[in-house]
C-alpha positions in Angstrom: 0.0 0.0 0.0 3.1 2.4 0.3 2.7 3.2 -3.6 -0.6 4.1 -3.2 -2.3 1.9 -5.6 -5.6 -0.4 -5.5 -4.6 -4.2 -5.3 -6.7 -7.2 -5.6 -5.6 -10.4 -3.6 -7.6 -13.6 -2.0 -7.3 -14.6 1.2 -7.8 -18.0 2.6 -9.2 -19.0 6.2 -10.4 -21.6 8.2 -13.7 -20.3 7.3 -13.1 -19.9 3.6 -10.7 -22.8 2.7 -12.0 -21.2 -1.0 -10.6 -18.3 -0.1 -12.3 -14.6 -0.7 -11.4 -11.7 -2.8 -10.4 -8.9 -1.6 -9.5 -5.4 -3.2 -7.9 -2.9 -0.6 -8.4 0.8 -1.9 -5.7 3.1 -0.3 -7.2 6.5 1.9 -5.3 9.4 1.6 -5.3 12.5 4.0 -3.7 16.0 3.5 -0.5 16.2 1.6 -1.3 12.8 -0.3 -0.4 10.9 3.2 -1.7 7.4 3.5 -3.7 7.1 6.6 -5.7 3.7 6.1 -7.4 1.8 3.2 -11.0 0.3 2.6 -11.6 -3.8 2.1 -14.2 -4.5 -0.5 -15.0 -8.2 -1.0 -16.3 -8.9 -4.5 -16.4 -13.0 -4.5 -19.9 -13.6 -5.5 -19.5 -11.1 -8.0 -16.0 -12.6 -9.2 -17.9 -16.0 -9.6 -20.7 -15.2 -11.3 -18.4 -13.5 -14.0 -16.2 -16.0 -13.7 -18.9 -18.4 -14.4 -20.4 -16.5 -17.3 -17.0 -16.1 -18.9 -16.8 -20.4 -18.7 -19.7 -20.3 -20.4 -18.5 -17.7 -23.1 -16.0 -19.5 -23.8 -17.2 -22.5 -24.1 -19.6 -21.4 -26.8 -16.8 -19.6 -28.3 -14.6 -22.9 -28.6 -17.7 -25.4 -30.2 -18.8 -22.7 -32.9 -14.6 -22.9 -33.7 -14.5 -26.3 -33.7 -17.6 -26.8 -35.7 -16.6 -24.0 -38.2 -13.6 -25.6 -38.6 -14.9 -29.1 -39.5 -17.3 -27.7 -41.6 -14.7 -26.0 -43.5 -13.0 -28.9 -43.6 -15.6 -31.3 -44.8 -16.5 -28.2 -47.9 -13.1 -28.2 -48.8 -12.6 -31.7 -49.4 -16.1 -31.9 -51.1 -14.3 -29.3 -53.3 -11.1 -30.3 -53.5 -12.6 -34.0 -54.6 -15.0 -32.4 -57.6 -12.2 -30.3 -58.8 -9.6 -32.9 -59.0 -12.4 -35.6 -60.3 -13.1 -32.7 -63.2 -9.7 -32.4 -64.2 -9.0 -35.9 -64.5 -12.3 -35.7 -66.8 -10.6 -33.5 -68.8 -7.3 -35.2 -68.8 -8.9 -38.4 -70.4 -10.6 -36.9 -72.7 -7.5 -34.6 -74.0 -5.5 -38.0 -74.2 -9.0 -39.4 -76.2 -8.2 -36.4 -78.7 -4.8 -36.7 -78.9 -5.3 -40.8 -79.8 -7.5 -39.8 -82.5 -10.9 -39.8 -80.9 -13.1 -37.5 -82.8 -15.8 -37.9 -80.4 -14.2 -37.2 -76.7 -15.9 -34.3 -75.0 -15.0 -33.1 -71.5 -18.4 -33.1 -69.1 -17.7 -31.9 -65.6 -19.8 -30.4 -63.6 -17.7 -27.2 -62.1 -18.3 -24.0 -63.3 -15.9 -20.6 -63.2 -12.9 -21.2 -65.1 -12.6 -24.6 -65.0 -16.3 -24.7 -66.6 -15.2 -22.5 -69.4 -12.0 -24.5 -70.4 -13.6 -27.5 -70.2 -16.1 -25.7 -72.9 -13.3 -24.2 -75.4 -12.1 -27.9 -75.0 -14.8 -28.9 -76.5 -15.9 -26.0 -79.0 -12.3 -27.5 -80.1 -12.4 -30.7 -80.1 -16.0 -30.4 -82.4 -14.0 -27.7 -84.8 -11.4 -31.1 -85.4 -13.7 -33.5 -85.9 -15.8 -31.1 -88.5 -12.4 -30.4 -90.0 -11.4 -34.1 -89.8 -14.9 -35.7 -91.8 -14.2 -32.3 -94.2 -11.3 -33.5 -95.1 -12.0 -37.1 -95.3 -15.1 -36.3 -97.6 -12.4 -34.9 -99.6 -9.9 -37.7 -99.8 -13.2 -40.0 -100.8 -14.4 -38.4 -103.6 -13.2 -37.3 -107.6 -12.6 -33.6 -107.7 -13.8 -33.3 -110.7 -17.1 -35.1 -110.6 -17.3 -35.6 -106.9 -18.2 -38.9 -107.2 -16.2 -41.7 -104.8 -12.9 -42.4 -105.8 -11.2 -45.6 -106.6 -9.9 -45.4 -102.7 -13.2 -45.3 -101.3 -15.0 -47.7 -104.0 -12.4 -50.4 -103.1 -12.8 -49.5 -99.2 -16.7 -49.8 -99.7 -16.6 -52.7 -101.8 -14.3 -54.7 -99.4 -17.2 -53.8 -96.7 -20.0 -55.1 -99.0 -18.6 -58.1 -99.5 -17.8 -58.7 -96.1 -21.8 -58.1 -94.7 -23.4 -60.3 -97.9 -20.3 -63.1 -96.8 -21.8 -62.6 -92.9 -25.4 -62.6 -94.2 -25.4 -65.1 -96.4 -27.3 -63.0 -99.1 -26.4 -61.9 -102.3 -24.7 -58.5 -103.6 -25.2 -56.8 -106.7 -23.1 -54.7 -108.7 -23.3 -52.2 -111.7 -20.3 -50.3 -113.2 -20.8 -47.7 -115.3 -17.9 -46.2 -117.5 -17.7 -42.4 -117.4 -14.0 -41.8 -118.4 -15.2 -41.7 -122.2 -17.5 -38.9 -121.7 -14.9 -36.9 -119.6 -13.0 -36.7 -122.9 -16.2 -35.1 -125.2 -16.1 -38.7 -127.1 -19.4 -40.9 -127.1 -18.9 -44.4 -126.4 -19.7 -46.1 -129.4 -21.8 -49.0 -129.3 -21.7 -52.4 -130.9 -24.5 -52.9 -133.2 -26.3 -56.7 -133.1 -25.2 -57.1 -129.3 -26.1 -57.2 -126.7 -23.9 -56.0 -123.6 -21.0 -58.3 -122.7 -21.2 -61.1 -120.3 -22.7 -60.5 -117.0 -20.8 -61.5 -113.5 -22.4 -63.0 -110.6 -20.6 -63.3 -107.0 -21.9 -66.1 -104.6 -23.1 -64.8 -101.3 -19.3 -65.9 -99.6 -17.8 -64.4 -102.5 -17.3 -67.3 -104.5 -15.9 -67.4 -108.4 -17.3 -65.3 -110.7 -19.9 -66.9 -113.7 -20.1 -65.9 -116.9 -22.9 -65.7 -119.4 -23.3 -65.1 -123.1 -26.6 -63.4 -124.6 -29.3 -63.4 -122.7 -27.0 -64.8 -119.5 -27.9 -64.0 -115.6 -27.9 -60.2 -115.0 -25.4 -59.1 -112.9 -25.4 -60.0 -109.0 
């Protein structure tokens, strides 16, 4: 008390093995000389504070530790759609890449992930355009835009193939336009009829011929 200030202590008794508290409050006279002090007990008071700051802070700790877990638990729901999107999108880049016309990207996130995954695809459908453009091109005769002898051959292999599986027979009619590209008309032989006609089995057996009048050609 020789400084002059307030203190707050506890002071255990027989009576109060708890012990009290206490706050001694200096008393000053003339010429700032200390002549007693004044005992002020404030334990029921200190408990019940003390009490509702327990309280306080338990609340405060659960609503932390729930926050927490439930920022926890959002970020691994996150964490597991984003990484599940991008492996999405990495098989169907490496789809692409094998030659897969058709591989789109489908995720479900949105923001930027959403958009690349849709230029992905606005690309990947501008290569397969360009890809059956360009095929259609190496099929056909520039000239007359008909199928090529490339494509004939690659179409005729897969006729054959189905009427072999199906057991059925396959026609065939060949017409002769090289002639005409040249300005000449074919001539035609008077007192005949067209030459012999072919016929192919349904497995693609030997050919038959026929003179006037013969089969028609299978």
């Amino acid at each position: 008390m020789r400084d002059g200030h307030p203190r707050a202590f506890r002071e255990s008794s027989a009576d109060s093995p708890q012990g009290i508290e206490l706050v001694v409050v200096p008393m000053r006279a003339a010429q700032d000389k200390i002549v007693g002090a004044v005992l002020l007990e404030y334990t029921p008071l200190y408990r019940q504070l003390f009490a509702a700051g327990d309280k306080t802070r338990q609340i405060i700790v659960t609503a932390s530790v729930t926050g927490m877990a439930a920022a926890l638990a959002l970020g691994y729901v996150l964490a597991r759609g984003l990484v599940r999107d991008l492996r999405r999108l990495t098989v169907a880049a490496d789809l692409l890449a094998s030659g897969d016309a058709s591989a789109r990207a489908v995720i479900g996130s949105r923001g930027e992930l959403g958009e690349l995954a849709t230029a992905f695809n606005d690309m990947a459908a501008q290569i397969a355009a360009q890809k059956a453009a360009l095929t259609e091109l190496a099929a056909r005769d520039p000239l007359t835009g008909l199928l090529n002898r490339r494509a004939f051959e690659s179409r005729m292999g897969e006729a054959l193939a189905h009427a072999g599986r199906a057991g059925a027979p396959m026609a065939l009619l060949r017409l002769d336009f090289e002639p005409l590209q040249g300005g000449q008309r074919p001539a035609r032989p008077s007192g005949r009829r067209p030459g012999p006609a072919y016929r192919r089995g349904p497995a693609g057996g030997g050919a038959e011929g026929g003179g006037r009048g013969g089969p028609a050609r299978r």
